[in-house]
C-alpha positions in Angstrom: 117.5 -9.6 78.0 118.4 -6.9 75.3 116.3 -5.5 73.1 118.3 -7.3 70.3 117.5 -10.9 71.6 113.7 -10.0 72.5 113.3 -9.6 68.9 114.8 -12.6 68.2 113.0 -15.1 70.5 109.9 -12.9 68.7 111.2 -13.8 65.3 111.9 -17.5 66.2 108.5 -17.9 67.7 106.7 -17.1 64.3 109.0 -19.1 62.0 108.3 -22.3 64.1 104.9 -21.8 63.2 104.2 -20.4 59.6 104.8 -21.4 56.7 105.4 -18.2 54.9 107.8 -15.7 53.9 106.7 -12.4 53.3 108.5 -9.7 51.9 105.3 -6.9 52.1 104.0 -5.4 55.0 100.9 -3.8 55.7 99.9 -1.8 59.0 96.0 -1.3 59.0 95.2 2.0 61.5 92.4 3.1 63.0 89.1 1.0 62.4 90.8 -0.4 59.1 90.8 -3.6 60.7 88.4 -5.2 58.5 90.5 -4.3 55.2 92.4 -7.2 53.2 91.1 -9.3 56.2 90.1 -12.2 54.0 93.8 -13.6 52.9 94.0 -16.6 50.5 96.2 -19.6 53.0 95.8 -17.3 56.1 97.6 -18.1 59.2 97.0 -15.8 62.4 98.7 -14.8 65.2 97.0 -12.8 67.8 99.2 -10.2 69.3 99.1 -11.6 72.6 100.7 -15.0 71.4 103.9 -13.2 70.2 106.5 -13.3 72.8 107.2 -9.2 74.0 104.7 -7.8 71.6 102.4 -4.9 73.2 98.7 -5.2 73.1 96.6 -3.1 71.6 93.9 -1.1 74.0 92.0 1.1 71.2 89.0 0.4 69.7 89.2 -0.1 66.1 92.4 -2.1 66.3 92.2 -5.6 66.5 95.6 -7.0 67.7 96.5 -9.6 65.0 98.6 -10.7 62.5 97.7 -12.5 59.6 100.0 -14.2 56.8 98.9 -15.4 53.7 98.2 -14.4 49.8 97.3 -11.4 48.3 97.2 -11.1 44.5 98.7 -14.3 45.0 101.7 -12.7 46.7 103.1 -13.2 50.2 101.8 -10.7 52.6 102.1 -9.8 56.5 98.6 -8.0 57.5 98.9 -6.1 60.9 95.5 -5.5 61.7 96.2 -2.2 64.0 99.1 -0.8 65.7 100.0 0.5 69.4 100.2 3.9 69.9 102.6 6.5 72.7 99.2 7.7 74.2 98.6 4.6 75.5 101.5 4.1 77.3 104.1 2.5 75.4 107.6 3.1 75.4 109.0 4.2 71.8 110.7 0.5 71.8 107.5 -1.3 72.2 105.9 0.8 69.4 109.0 0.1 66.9 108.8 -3.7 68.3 106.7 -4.6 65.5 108.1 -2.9 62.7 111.8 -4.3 64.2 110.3 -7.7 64.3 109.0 -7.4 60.3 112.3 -6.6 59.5 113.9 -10.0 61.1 110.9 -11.6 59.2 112.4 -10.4 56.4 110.0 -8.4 55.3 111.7 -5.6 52.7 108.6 -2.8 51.9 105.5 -1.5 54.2 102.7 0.1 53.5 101.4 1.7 56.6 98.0 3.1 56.8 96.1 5.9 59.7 93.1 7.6 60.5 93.8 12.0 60.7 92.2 15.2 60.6 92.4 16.7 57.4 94.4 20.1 57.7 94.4 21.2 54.3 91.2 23.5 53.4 91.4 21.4 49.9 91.0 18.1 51.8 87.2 16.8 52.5 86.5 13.9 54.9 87.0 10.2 52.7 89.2 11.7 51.0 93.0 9.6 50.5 96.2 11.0 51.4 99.8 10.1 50.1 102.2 10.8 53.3 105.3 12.8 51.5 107.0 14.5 54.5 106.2 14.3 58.3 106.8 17.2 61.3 107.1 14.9 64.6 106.2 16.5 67.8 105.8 13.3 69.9 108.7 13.7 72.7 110.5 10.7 72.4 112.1 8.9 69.5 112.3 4.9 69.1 116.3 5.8 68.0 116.9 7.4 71.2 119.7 5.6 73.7 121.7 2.9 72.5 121.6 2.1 68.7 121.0 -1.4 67.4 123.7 -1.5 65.2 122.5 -4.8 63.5 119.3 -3.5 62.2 120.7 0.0 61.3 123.5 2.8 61.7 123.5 5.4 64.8 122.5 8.3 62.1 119.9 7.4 59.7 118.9 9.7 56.5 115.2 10.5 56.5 115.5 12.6 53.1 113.6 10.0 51.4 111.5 8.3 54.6 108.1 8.0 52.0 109.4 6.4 48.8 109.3 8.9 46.0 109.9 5.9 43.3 107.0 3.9 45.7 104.9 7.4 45.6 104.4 7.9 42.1 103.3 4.6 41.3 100.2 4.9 43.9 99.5 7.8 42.0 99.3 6.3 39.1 97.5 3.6 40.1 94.7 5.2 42.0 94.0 7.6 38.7 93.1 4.1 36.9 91.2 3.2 39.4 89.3 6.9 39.4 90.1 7.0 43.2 91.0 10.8 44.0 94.5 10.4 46.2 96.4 13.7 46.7 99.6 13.9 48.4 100.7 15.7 51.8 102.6 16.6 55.2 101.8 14.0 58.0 101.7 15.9 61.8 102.4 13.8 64.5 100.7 14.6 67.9 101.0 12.7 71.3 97.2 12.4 71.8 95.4 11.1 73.3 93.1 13.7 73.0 92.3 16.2 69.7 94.1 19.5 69.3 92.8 22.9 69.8 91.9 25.1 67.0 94.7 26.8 67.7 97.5 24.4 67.9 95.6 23.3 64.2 96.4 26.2 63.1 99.8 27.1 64.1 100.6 23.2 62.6 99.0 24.6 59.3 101.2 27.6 59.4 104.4 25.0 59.7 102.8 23.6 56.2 101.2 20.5 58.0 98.3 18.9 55.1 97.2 16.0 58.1 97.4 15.5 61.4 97.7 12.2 63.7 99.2 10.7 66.8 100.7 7.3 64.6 102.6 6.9 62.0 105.9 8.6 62.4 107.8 6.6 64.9 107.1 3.5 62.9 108.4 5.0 59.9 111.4 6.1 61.8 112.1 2.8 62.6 111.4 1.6 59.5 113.9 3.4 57.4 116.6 3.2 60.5 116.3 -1.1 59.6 116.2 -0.3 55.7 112.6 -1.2 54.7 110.9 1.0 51.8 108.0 2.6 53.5 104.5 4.1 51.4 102.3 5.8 53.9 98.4 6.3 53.2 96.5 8.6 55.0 92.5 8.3 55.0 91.1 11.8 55.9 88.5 10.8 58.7 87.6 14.8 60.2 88.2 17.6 59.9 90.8 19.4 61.9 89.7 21.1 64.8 88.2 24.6 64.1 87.7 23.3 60.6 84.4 21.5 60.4 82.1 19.7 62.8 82.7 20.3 66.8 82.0 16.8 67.5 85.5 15.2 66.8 84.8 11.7 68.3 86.7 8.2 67.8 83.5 6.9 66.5 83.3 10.1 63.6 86.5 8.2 63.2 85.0 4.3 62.9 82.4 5.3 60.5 84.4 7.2 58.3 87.0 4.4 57.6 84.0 1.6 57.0 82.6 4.0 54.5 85.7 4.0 52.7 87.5 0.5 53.1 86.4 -1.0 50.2 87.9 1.7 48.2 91.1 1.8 50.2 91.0 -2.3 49.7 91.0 -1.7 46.0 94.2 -0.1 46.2 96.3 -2.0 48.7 95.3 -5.0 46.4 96.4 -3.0 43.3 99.5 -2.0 44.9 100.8 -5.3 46.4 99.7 -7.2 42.6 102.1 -4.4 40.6 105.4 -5.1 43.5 
């Protein structure tokens, strides 16, 4: 079976059985799983019911997807993401993003947890994702292109919507939420990078750094879907702040901080 028609069994699987139609897309990362969990009509799918979809294995990231109503619009909720330290292959971690597109889904917003580069960043604080250096060694594009969700060479001049960008700017000043805007690293993890390695990224004029993200936006903008990417700062960067660095620093950081970061996903799907 090809890639192509594993994506389509997926696709047919989830009509049979919803109702909706969603053209928005939101990915919730690391421990954001309880965010926008409470959608008007919801209907859930748990990752493992999903023909071909990978599970997740991390803490913090439930496996599910919900559909229903938010700000009485459409929505598909991923609650988490899978991730190249755990294994997957660059196809499985594009599967989901591949599958939105044959849902018909059209924009994304895609959330993550990083370490805050940037001296001017604080943990809590929110990060707009304008750019992204990728230093994960693989590429979900890589062999042979599926031509029918995208062409062999995409453009990634614009992979984080400027027109998508400005608005979310404005909309978190009237909300009085601080949001500044930055370059997205992208690390293979699993584990945290030396002081060193933080530094020489800094030097390259990283702002964040992660092991998400980037592949999904990659294949993202290969199938044509607008893509905003919100970073929640949730450490600092190695050599930067405290030595602890833990997944759990992580965890508490993002409950401390999702009601704010619900305020403005709900903001942002009500003005699409």
């Amino acid at each position: 079976m090809t890639e192509l028609e594993r994506l389509q069994q997926a696709a047919r699987f989830i009509r049979e059985r919803l109702t909706l139609a969603p053209r928005i897309a939101i990915v919730l990362g690391s421990g954001m799983s309880e965010v926008l969990k409470d959608l008007e009509g919801a209907e859930r799918l748990a990752w493992e019911q999903i023909p071909h979809f990978p599970r997740a294995t991390v803490a913090g990231h439930a496996g599910e997807w919900i559909f229903g109503y938010l700000e009485k619009k459409p929505i598909l909720l991923s609650r988490g993401r899978v991730h190249y330290y755990e294994g997957y292959s660059m196809a499985q971690i594009a599967f989901p993003i591949r599958l939105m597109k044959l849902l018909g889904i059209e924009r994304a917003i895609l959330t993550n947890a990083a370490g805050g580069i940037n001296k001017d960043y604080k943990v809590g604080d929110f990060v707009l994702i304008r750019d992204h250096i990728n230093t994960i060694p693989d590429n979900p594009l890589r062999g042979e292109n599926l031509s029918e969700l995208g062409p062999r060479f995409p453009n990634l001049l614009d992979a984080y919507s400027a027109r998508w960008r400005a608005q979310a700017k404005e909309i978190a000043r009237e909300l009085g939420l601080g949001l500044h805007e930055g370059v997205y690293i992208a690390t293979p993890g699993p584990m945290y990078e030396t002081p060193a390695e933080i530094e020489a990224y800094r030097r390259w004029g990283a702002d964040l750094v992660g092991m998400s993200t980037v592949p999904e936006v990659v294949a993202a903008r290969h199938c044509g879907l607008e893509v905003l990417a919100i970073s929640l700062v949730t450490n600092l960067a190695a050599g930067l702040g405290s030595d602890k660095l833990t997944h759990e620093e992580v965890l508490e950081t993002t409950k401390r901080r999702e009601n704010e970061l619900a305020r403005l996903l709900r903001e942002l799907v009500k003005r699409l």
